[in-house]
C-alpha positions as CSV (number, residue, x, y, z in Angstrom):
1,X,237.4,138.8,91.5
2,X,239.0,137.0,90.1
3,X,237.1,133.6,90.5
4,X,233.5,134.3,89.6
5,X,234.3,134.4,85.8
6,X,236.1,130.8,86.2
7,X,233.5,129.7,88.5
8,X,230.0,130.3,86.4
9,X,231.6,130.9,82.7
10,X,230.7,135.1,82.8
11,X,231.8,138.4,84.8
12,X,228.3,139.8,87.0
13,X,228.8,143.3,86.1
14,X,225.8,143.6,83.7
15,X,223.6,142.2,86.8
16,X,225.2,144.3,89.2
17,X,224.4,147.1,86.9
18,X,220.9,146.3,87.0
19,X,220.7,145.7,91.0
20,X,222.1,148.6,91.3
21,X,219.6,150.6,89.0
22,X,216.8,148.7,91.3
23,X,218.1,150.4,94.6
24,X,220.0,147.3,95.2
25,X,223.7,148.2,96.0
26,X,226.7,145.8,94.8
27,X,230.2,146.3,95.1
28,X,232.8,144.1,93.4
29,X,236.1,143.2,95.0
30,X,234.7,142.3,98.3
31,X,233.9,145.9,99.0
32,X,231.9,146.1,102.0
33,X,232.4,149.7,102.9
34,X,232.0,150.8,99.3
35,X,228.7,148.8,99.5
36,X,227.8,150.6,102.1
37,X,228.6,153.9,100.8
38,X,226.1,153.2,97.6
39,X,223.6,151.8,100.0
40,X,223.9,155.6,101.5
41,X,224.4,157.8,98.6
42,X,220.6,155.9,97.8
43,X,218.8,156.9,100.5
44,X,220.3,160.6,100.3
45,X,219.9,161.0,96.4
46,X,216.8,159.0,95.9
47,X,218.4,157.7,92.6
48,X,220.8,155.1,91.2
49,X,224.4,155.5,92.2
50,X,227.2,153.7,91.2
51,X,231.1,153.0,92.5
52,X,234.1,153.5,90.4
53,X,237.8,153.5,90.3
54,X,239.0,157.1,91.2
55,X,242.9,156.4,90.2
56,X,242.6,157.0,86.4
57,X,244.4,159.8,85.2
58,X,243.1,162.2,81.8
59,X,245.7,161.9,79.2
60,X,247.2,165.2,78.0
61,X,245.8,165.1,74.6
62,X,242.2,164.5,75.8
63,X,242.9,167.6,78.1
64,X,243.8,169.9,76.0
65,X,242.0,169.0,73.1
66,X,238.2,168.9,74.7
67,X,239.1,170.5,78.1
68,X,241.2,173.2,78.6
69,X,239.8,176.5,77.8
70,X,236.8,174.8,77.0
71,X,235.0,173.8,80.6
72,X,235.4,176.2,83.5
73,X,238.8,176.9,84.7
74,X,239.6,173.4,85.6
75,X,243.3,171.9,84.7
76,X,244.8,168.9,84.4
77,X,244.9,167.7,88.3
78,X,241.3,168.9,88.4
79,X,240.6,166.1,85.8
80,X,240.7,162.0,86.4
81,X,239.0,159.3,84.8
82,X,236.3,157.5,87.1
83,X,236.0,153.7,85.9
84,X,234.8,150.5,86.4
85,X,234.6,147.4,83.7
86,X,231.2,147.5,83.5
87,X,228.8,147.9,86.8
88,X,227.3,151.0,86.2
89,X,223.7,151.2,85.3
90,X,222.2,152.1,81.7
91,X,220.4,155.1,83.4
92,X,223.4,156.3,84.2
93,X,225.4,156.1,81.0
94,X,225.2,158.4,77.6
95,X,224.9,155.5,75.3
96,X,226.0,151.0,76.5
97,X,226.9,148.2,75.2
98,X,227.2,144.3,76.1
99,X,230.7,143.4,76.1
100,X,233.8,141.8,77.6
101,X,236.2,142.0,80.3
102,X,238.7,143.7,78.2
103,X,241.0,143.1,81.3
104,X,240.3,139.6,82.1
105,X,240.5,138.8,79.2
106,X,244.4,139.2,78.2
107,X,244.7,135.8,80.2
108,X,241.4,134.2,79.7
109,X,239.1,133.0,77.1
110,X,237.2,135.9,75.8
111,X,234.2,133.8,76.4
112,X,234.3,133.4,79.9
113,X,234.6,137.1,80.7
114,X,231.4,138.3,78.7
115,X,229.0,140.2,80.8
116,X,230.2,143.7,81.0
117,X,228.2,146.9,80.4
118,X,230.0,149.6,78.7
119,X,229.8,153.0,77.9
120,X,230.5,156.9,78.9
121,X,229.0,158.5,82.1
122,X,226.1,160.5,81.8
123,X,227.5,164.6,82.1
124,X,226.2,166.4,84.8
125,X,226.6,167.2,88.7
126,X,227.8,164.8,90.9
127,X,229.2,163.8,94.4
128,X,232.1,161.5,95.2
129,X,232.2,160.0,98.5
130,X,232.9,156.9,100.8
131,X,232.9,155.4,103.9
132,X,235.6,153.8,105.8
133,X,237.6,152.5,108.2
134,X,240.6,152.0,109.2
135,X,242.3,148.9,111.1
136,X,241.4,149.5,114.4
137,X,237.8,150.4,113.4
138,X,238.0,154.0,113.3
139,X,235.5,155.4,111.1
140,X,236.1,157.6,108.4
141,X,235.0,159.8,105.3
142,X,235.0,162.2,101.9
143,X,232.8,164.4,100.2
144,X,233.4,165.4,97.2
145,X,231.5,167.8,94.8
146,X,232.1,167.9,91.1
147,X,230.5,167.1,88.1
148,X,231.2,164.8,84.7
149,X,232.3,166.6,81.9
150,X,230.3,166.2,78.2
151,X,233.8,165.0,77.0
152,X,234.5,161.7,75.1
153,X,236.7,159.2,76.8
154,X,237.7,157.0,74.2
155,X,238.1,154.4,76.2
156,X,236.6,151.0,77.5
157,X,234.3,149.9,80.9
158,X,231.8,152.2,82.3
159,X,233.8,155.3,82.2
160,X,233.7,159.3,82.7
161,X,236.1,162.6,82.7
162,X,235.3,164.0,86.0
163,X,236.2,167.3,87.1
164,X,236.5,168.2,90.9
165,X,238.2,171.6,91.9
166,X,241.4,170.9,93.4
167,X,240.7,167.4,93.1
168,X,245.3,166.8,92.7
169,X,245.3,168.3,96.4
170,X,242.3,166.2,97.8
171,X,243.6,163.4,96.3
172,X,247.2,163.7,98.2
173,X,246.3,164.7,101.4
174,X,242.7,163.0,101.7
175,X,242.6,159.8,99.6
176,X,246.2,158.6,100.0
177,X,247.1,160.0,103.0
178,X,244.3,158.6,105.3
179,X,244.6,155.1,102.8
180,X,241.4,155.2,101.2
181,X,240.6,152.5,99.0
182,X,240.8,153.0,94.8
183,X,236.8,152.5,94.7
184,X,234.7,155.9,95.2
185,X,230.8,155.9,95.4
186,X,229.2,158.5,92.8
187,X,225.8,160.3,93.5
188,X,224.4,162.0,90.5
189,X,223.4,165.1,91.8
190,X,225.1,167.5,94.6
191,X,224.6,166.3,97.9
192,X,227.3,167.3,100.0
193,X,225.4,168.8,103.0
194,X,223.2,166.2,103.5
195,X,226.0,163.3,103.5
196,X,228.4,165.4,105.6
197,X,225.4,164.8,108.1
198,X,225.2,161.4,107.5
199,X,228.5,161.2,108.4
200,X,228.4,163.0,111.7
201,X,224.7,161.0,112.6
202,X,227.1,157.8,112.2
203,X,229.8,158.5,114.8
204,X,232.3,159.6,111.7
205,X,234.5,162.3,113.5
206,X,233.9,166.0,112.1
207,X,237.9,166.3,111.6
208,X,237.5,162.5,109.8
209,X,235.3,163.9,107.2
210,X,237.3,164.9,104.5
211,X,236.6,167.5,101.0
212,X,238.2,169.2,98.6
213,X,239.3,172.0,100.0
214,X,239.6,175.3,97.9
215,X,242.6,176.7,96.6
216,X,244.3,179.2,99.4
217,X,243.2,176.8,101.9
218,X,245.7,174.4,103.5
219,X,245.7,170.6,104.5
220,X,247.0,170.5,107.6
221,X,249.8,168.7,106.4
222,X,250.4,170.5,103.2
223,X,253.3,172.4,102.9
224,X,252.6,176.1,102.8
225,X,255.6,176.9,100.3
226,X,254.4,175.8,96.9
């Protein structure tokens, strides 16, 4: 990103989809760690996993139209849109499509930036999670369980509503506060308890392993008057 497309006339997503669906992790942007983390959430799930954007937000309308009320007690902040252009496998997605960068293609030649597959997530269980680390090679992690909602996106790339409980706290105090990166791997299933102890096999300090944690119980650097 953003040179292959130039490079060889197409985007890889469609083939990293399907390396991916062969137990073959690929990462785009130069993600080594989030390679990494796929690589793992393989071995533990036993199943195709893919890595997405975790900085989308739900718009209101979709929320309270096909949400709210309607799945659990989840609101808003419980809600985000996990996304990529178009790596995620067809296994893994309700109905796909070939198509193009939608991105890339504002400032390129739709024709260099086919390659894409596209297409809602799949619902069902899931784990977010990642490995990382930080500048002076201190390693570090997150776990979270959740699950992806049988709700519409209406929108482009490989794309789902996922719900995670308390995911607007996890996301303050665990993703941006210990700078994770935007990319999240996704395990379809729960797998929480065996990860965590991948993790700690690894060398990842216990108190480097972050989750979600529930409601009434505080980040250490939350502030206790809401």
């Amino acid at each position: 990103w953003p040179a292959f497309q130039t490079q060889f006339g197409f985007v890889p997503c469609y083939v990293n989809s399907r390396l991916t669906k062969m137990g073959i992790p690929v990462s785009c942007e130069v993600d080594i760690y989030g390679c990494l983390s796929e690589f793992i959430g393989t071995v533990v799930s036993d199943d195709t996993v893919t890595l997405l954007d975790i900085n989308n937000t739900v718009p209101q309308d979709i929320y309270d139209e096909d949400i709210k009320g309607k799945h659990g007690k989840y609101t808003i902040q419980d809600t985000f849109m996990g996304f990529h252009c178009g790596n995620t496998a067809s296994t893994k997605l309700s109905f796909c499509e070939m198509k193009y960068q939608l991105i890339m293609a504002r400032a390129l030649p739709i024709e260099v930036t086919n390659g894409t597959l596209e297409g809602d997530i799949v619902p069902g269980d899931i784990t977010f999670f990642r490995l990382q680390s930080t500048a002076d090679a201190k390693l570090r992690a997150y776990i979270a369980q959740g699950e992806v909602l049988p709700v519409a996106t209406r929108s482009f790339g490989g794309i789902g509503i996922f719900a995670i409980p308390e995911m607007g706290r996890f996301y303050r105090h665990v993703l941006i506060e210990k700078n994770f990166p935007h990319h999240g791997a996704v395990a379809f299933g729960h797998f929480g308890k065996e990860l965590y102890e991948v993790f700690k096999y690894i060398g990842v300090e216990v108190d480097e392993i972050g989750y979600n944690q529930p409601a009434g119980v505080r980040y250490p650097t939350e502030n206790p008057w809401r």
